[in-house]
Structure formats: C-alpha cells, structure tokens
N, C-alpha and C positions, 0 to 999 in steps of 0.2 A: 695755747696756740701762739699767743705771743710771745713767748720764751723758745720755741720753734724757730722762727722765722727769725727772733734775734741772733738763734746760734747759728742757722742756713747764712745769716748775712756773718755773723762771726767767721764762720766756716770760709767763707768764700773770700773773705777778708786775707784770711790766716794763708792763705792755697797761695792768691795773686803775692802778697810779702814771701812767701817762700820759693814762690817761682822768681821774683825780683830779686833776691838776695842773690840767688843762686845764678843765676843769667849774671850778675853783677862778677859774683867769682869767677864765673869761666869764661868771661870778657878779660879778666887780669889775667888768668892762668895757661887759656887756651891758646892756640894757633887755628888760622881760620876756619877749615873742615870741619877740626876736632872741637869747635866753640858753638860750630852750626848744629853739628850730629847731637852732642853736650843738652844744647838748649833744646832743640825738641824731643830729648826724652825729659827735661825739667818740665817741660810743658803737657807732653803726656802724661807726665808724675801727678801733675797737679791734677788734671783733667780726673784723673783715674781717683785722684784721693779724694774730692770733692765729689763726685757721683756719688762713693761708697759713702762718703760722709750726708750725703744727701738722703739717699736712702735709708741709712740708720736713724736719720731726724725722722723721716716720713715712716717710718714702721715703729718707735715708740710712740708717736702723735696717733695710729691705727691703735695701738695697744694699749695706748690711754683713753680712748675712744668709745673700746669694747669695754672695759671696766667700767666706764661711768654707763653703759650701756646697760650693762649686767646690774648696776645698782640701782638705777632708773626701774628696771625689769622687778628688782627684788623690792623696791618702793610701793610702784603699782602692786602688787599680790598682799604687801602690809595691807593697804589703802582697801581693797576690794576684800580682804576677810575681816577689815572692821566693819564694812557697808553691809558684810553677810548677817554679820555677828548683830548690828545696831537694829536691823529688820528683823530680825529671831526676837529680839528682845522685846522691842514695838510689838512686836503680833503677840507676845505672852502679855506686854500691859494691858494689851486690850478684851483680856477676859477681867482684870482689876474692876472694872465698871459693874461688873456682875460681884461682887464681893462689895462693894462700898455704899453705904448705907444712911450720909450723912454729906452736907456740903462741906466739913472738914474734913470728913478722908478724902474728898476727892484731891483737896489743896496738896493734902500731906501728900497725894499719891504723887501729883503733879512734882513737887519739888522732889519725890525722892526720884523718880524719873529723872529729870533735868540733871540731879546734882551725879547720876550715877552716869549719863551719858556723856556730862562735861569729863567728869574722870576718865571716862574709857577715851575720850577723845584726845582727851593730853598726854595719856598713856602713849595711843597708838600714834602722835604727834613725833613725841619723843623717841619710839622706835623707829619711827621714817627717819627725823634726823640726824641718829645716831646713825644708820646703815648709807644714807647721802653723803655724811661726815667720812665713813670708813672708804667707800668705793671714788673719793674727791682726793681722799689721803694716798689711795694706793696707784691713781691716775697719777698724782703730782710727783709721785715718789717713783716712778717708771720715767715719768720726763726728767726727775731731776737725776739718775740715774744713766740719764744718756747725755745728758750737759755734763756732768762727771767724765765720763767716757769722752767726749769731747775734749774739754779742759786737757785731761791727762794726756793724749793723740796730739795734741799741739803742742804743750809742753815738750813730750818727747820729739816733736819734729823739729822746734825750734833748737833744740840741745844738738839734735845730729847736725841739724845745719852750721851750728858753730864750731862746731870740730872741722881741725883742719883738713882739707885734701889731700890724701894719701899720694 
C-alpha cells in the first residue's frame, strides 16, 4: 500500500514537472494565443495522464488485494482440513483406552499422541506458510510490476519532453 501511494505521489510529481517544463518552452517559443491554447492542452495532457496513471496504481493495489485474498481463502481450507483431520484422529485415540492394559501404555499412548499431533501440526504450519509466502510473492510482484510500468511511462515522457519542438 505504501509503494502505492508513493508512486500516486511519484506520479503526480512527475505530471506537474512535465506540465512545468513544458509551459516553460512554450512561454520561449510561443506567441500569445498560440502559448495560451499550447498550455491548456499541457494541462489537459497532464490531467489525462495522471487519471490513467492513477487508476493503473488503484487497479494493481485491487489486484494485489485479491491474490492475498485468494491466499488468505486457501490458508483457511489448510487450517480447517487439519482441525477435520486432528478430530478424526482424537476420536480413533479414544477407543486406545479399550486396548491398554497397564499405567505404562497409557504414558506410551499419551506421548505417541502428542508427538504425532505436534508433527502433523508443523507439517500443516509449514504448508500455510509456504502458500502465505506464494500468494505475498505474487501480490508484491503485480505491484512491482506496475512501478515498473510507471518508471518506464516516465522515463519515456521525460525523453519526448526533451526533444526539441518541431
């Protein structure tokens, strides 16, 4: 979100220097009708390129939004078929009571319990993180994809501005 809002301000930065520039050249170049008409299409220029650039921030920040959304969504479903899977398990230990015969099985039973719950639980730990990791990678990689696109849109604006007036 904050890489957003830095390139909106980037952006809005990059519009008003290009519209200044250029107000600047057609103050040297122009005569006064042709300097006024000049400037406010520079001014609609910019108007127009900021919007669009406005709204390509605000539609990969939706688009990064939904990804982590989707991963959030596929987190939960891990989460709730370990809690299915940990309850199936419990309810088979507790026919163990009926097979154990001695105050050491029950110990043995208990730690095998525990140690096989702790496993399934690091297991399924590490498949949430890994899937959090993947759906965080593919949000930051849609934003940084549109800062890319950014960067390049002003580079090349900044290059046509310096080319001379025809």
């Amino acid at each position: 979100m904050a890489t957003e809002t830095t390139s909106t301000k980037n952006d809005s930065r990059t519009a008003t220097q290009q519209a200044a520039t250029e107000l600047a050249r057609i103050a040297r170049t122009a005569d006064g009708a042709g300097a006024a008409e000049a400037a406010a299409k520079v001014g609609s220029d910019s108007a127009r390129s900021l919007s669009a650039s406005t709204a390509g921030n605000m539609e990969a920040f939706l688009q990064a939004q939904a990804i982590m959304a989707e991963g959030m969504r596929t987190a939960w479903q891990e989460w709730m078929g370990y809690s299915q899977s940990a309850m199936q398990r419990w309810t088979e230990k507790l026919q163990t009571p009926l097979q154990i015969r001695s105050p050491q099985d029950i110990m043995l039973s208990q730690i095998d319990t525990a140690r096989e719950e702790m496993d399934q639980l690091l297991q399924n730990s590490m498949r949430v993180s890994d899937l959090m990791t993947k759906a965080a990678g593919s949000a930051m990689r849609r934003i940084t994809e549109r800062g890319s696109a950014v960067a390049s849109d002003a580079v090349q604006d900044s290059a046509e501005m310096q080319r001379p007036a025809a």
